[in-house]
Every structure is written in structure tokens, then in C-alpha cells.
N, C-alpha and C positions, 0 to 999 in steps of 0.2 A: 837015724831018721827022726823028721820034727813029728812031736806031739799034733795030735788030731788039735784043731780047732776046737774051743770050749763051745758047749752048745746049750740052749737057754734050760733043757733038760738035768746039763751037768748041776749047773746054779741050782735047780729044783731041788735035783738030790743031793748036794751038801749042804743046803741049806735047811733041810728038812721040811719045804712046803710042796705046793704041789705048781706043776709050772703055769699055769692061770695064774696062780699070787704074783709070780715073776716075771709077769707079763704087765700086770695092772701096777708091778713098784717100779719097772723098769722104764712106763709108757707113763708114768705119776698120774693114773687110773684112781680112784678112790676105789674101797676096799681092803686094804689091809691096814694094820696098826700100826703106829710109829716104831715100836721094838722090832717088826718083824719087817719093815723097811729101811730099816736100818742093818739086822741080820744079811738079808739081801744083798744089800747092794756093798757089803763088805766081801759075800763071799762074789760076787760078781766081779770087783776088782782086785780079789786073791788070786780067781782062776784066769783074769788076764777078758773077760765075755766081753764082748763088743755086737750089741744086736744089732741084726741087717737091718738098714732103714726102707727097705719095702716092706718087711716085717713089720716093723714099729707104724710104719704108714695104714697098714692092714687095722692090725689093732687098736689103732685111734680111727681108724673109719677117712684116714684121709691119705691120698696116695701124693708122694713125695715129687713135685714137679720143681722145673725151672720154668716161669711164662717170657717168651720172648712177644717180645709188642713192637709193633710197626704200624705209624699211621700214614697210610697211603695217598698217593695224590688223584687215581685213577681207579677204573673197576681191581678192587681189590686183591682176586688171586691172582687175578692177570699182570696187572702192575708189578707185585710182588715177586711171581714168577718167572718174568724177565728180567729183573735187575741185578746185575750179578754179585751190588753188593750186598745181599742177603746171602747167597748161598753161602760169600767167606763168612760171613757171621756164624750160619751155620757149623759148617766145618771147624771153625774154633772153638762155640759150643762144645761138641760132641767132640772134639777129641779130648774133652773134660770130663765129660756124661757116660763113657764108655766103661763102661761096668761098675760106678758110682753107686748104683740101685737107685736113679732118680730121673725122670724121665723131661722131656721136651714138652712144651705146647706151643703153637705157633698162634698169633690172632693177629690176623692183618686187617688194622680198622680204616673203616674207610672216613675221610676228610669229615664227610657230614655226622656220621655216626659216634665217633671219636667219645666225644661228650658225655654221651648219655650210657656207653657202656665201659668208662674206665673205673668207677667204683666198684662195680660189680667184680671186675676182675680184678682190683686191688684186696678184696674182702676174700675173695679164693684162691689166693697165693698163699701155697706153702713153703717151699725152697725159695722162692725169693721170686722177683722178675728184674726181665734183661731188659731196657728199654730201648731200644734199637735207632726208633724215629720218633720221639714224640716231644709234642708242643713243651715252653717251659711253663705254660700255665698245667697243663695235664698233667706232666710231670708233676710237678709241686702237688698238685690236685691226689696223683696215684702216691706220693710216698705218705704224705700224713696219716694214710691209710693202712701203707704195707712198707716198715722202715725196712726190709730185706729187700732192697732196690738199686740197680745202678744202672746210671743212663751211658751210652756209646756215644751220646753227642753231647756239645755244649748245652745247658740245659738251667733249671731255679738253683738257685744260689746253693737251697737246703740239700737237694739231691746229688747226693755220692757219685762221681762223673770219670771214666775215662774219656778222652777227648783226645783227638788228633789237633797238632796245630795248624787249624786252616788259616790263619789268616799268613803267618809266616810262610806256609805255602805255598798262597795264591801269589805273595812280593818273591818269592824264590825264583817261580813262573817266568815272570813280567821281566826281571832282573835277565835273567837267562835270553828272553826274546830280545831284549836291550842289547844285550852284550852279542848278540849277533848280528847287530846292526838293522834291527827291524826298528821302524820310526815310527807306524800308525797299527798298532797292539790294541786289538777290539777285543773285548770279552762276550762271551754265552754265560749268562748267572742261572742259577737254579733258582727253584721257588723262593719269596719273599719268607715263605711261612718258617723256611729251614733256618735253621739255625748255623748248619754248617757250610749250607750256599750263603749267609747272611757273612759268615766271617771271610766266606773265598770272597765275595764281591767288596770286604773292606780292605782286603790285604792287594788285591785286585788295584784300588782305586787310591791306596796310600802309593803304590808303587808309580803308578803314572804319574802322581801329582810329585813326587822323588823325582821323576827323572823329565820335567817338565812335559809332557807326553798330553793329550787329546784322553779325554773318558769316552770313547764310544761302545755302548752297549747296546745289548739287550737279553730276552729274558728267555730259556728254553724249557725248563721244567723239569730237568732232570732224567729225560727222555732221548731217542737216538731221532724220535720227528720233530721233536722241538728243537733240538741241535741242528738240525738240516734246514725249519723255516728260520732261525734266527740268523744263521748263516747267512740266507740269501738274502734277507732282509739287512742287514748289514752291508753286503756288497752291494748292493741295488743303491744304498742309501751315500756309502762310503766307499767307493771302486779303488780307493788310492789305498785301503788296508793291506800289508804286509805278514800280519800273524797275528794269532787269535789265542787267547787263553780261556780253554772251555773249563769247565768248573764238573763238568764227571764224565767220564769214560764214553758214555755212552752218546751223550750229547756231542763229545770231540767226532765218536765216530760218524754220527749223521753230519758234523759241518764238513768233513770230508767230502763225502757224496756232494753235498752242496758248492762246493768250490771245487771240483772236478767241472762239473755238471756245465760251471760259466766258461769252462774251458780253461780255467785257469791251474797250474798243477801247483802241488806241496811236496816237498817244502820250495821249491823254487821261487815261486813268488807270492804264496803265504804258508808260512809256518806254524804249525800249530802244539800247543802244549793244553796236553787235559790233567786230569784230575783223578785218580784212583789208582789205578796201574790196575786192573781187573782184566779180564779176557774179552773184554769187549777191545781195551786195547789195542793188546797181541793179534787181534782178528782183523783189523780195520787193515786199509789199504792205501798209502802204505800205513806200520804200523807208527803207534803214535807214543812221543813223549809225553810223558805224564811224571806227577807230582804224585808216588807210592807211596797208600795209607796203609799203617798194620792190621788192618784191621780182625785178620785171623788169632793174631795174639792178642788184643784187646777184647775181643769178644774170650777169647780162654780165659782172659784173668779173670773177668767178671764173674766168668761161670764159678773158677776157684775162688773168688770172693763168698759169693751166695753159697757153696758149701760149707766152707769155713765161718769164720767171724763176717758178717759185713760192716764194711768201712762205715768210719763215722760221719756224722751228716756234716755236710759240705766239704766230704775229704775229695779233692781235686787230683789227678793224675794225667799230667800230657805227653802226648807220645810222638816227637819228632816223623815228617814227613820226607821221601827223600826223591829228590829230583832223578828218574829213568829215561836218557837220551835214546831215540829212537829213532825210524827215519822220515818221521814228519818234523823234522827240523834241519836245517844243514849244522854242519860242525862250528864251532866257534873260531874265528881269526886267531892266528897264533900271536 
């Protein structure tokens, strides 16, 4: 049988203080003398002691979180609460965080608000924070603050980034709707504000001007009503379009409705590719090709980052996107 776990008790008693001393050398408390934090922390790593970090959280008066930060575009929990790319955030999280001893905060800030409460919350990070949506001025603004930081999107130069490749994506898309012989490929862009609807809508627009193609856009928000008015505002403007590359899940699934709605079906005679591969997806009718972000393993490494060492500033890591044929597209010519 394995030996009991050492407990901060045992260290007490071979070391001959009392466990308060081994509390305040192990937490680097003031209070004890150099000789006898030094005694300490030798028998501490004789007996192999690794103190719980909700313990050590206890004893320094500050309890050990990860803050996840999302700046919203709409009423806040609501927005947040609907969009399904938080909950994979989520779940990638928390399959990190599961019995780590360190807990979750959520702050879903809203657009106006952003500003004025990202210091705050940069100054009460202790495990770190996950930045999920945020500007790259706030960003930059939040890491000078708290270098235990990494952003999920493209972001300031300085701040440590997982990032999916939107813009090779968005041309993955485009390429795809081309090679099934669609000719007039309208896009739905996400907010100006985003950063990763910023790089769908360049990869987007390198890709038409490749393959000599028309840019017809417009703007949905990142929403399933904004995808369904941009829709129809496009065919009302463009009736000769063929397929549509939406820029997230949820927008593809409102241009659906929208292009049903004119009587027109998909894929038959527009085709559509979105963006995420989320369950907004897999739900729509029919279901939709989309451009799948990892976004569940990105969000875990982050979390495993902020336990561990975090990366260094301006450490860059990008995570390939991968095209999921579905049946809002027909098959490609052999």
C-alpha cells in the first residue's frame, strides 16, 4: 500500500515548529526567521508536501480563480447565454479546472461598460484570466495589469494568444463554394469590433478577388436575427446569388430561414458554408457546412497554461480550422 499523503502537520512535526510557522514559510507570510524557513522548506521537500492551493488561497486571504472575460455585443447574460460558442469555452475550461482546487468566474462585459471595468478586474486576478472576446486595445489595457493572461482571439501584439486561423478559413470556405461551381458567393460578416469576424471577412474577400468573383456583403452581428436580416437583404439586393459564406453558426442558421422563406431551397440553389461547427449547426435545417474551430481544446490549453508557467508575451500559437461538409451544400463534381 502507498504511504498517506504528507500533510502540512507532518512538516510541523519533523520540523519541530508549530504548523502556523508552516503555514506563513510555505504561503512566504512574514513571521518566521531565515534559519527556520529554510529548516522548513527542506523538510517540506524531504517529505515530498505539496500544499492544496485552496489552502494556500485561504491563508493568503485570496481564493484561487481563473477569470474568463467576454465582451458582448448585446444585453449581456442573454447574449452570452445563447451563443454556443461560450459554453465549448466553457467545457474546455472545466475539463482543466476539475479538481485542480481553483475555481471559474465568468464576467460577461457589456460593449458600453467594457472600459471602465477591465482594470478592476485585471487588479483581482489570481490564477490568471482567459480572455475569450476582448478588444485588442483592452486586452493590451488588461495584461499590463495581470501578465497571467491569454487571449482565445487574435488580439495586441503583447498578449499571449491562442488563435484559430480565421482568415485561411474563411478562403477554405469561398474555395470550396467555387469548386462547386457556385459563381455569385455573398458573405454575412460579424461585428467590425471582432477581431475574428475581422480576419473571416479578409480571408473572405482575398478569396473572391483569387478567383475573380463580385464582393457582395453584408453585416449580421454574430447573431441567428442578424444572419436571417442580412440574408434577405442580400437577395432582395442580389437575387442572382448562389451561396453564402456566413462567418458563425449561428448567423448561417438564421440565413437559412431567410432563404427558405423567399422560396428558394439550399443547397439547391444557394449553398451555404458558416463558421464554427457548434450545435447551432448540427440543429439548423438542413444541417450546415461549416469551417470547425477547436475551440474546446484551446480554451483547455489556456486554462493548462494559467496553472502552470504562462507563456511569454507575445507567445503566438495557431490552431488549424477544418472544413465539415454537410447538407447545405451539394457534393463537389467529380
Amino acid at each position: 500500500m502507498s504511504k498517506a499523503k504528507p500533510t502540512i502537520y507532518d512538516v510541523a512535526r519533523v520540523a519541530g515548529v508549530s504548523r502556523s510557522t508552516v503555514s506563513r514559510v510555505i504561503n512566504n507570510v512574514p513571521g518566521a526567521s531565515p534559519p527556520i524557513r529554510t529548516r522548513v522548506l527542506t523538510v517540506a521537500a524531504e517529505l515530498g508536501y505539496h500544499p492544496s492551493e485552496t489552502a494556500r488561497a485561504l491563508a493568503t486571504g485570496r481564493l484561487r480563480t481563473i477569470d474568463l472575460i467576454a465582451v458582448t455585443y448585446g444585453p449581456s447574460i442573454g447574449w452570452l447565454g445563447v451563443h454556443p460558442y461560450y459554453s465549448r469555452v466553457l467545457a474546455g475550461v472545466m475539463s482543466v479546472l476539475e479538481g485542480a482546487d481553483t475555481q471559474l468566474r465568468i464576467h460577461a462585459l457589456g460593449a458600453n461598460v467594457a472600459a471602465e471595468k477591465i482594470d478592476a478586474l485585471a487588479d483581482g486576478a489570481t490564477a490568471g484570466a482567459i480572455l475569450a472576446n476582448v478588444t485588442p486595445e483592452l486586452a493590451g489595457r488588461f495584461y499590463r495589469r495581470c501578465r497571467r493572461t491569454v487571449s482565445l482571439v487574435p488580439t495586441a501584439a503583447a498578449v499571449p494568444t491562442l488563435e484559430a486561423d480565421n482568415i485561411d478559413g474563411a478562403h477554405a470556405a469561398v474555395a470550396y463554394l467555387y469548386k462547386l461551381g457556385r459563381r455569385r458567393i455573398a458573405a454575412i460578416h460579424g461585428p467590425e469590433i471582432n477581431t475574428c469576424a475581422i480576419d473571416r471577412r479578409v480571408g473572405y474577400r482575398d478569396a473572391v478577388r483569387q478567383f475573380g468573383q463580385p464582393d457582395i456583403s453584408a453585416d449580421g452581428g454574430f447573431d441567428r436575427q442578424g444572419g436571417q436580416d442580412a440574408a434577405l437583404e442580400l437577395l432582395a439586393q442580389h437575387p442572382e446569388i448562389d451561396a453564402m459564406f456566413v462567418a458563425c453558426d449561428l448567423m448561417g442558421a438564421g440565413a437559412v430561414q431567410a432563404i427558405t422563406s423567399t422560396g428558394r431551397r439550399v443547397p439547391d440553389d444557394v449553398s451555404i458554408v458558416g463558421f464554427d461547427d457548434s450545435i447551432a449547426a448540427t440543429c439548423a435545417n438542413p444541417p450546415l457546412t461549416t469551417m470547425r474551430l477547436p475551440v474546446e481544446q484551446m480554451a483547455a490549453e489556456a486554462a493548462r497554461m494559467l496553472l502552470d508557467e504562462p507563456p511569454a508575451r507575445g507567445y503566438r500559437k495557431r490552431f488549424p480550422v477544418e472544413l465539415i461538409p454537410r447538407a447545405s451544400t451539394t457534393e463537389p463534381a467529380a
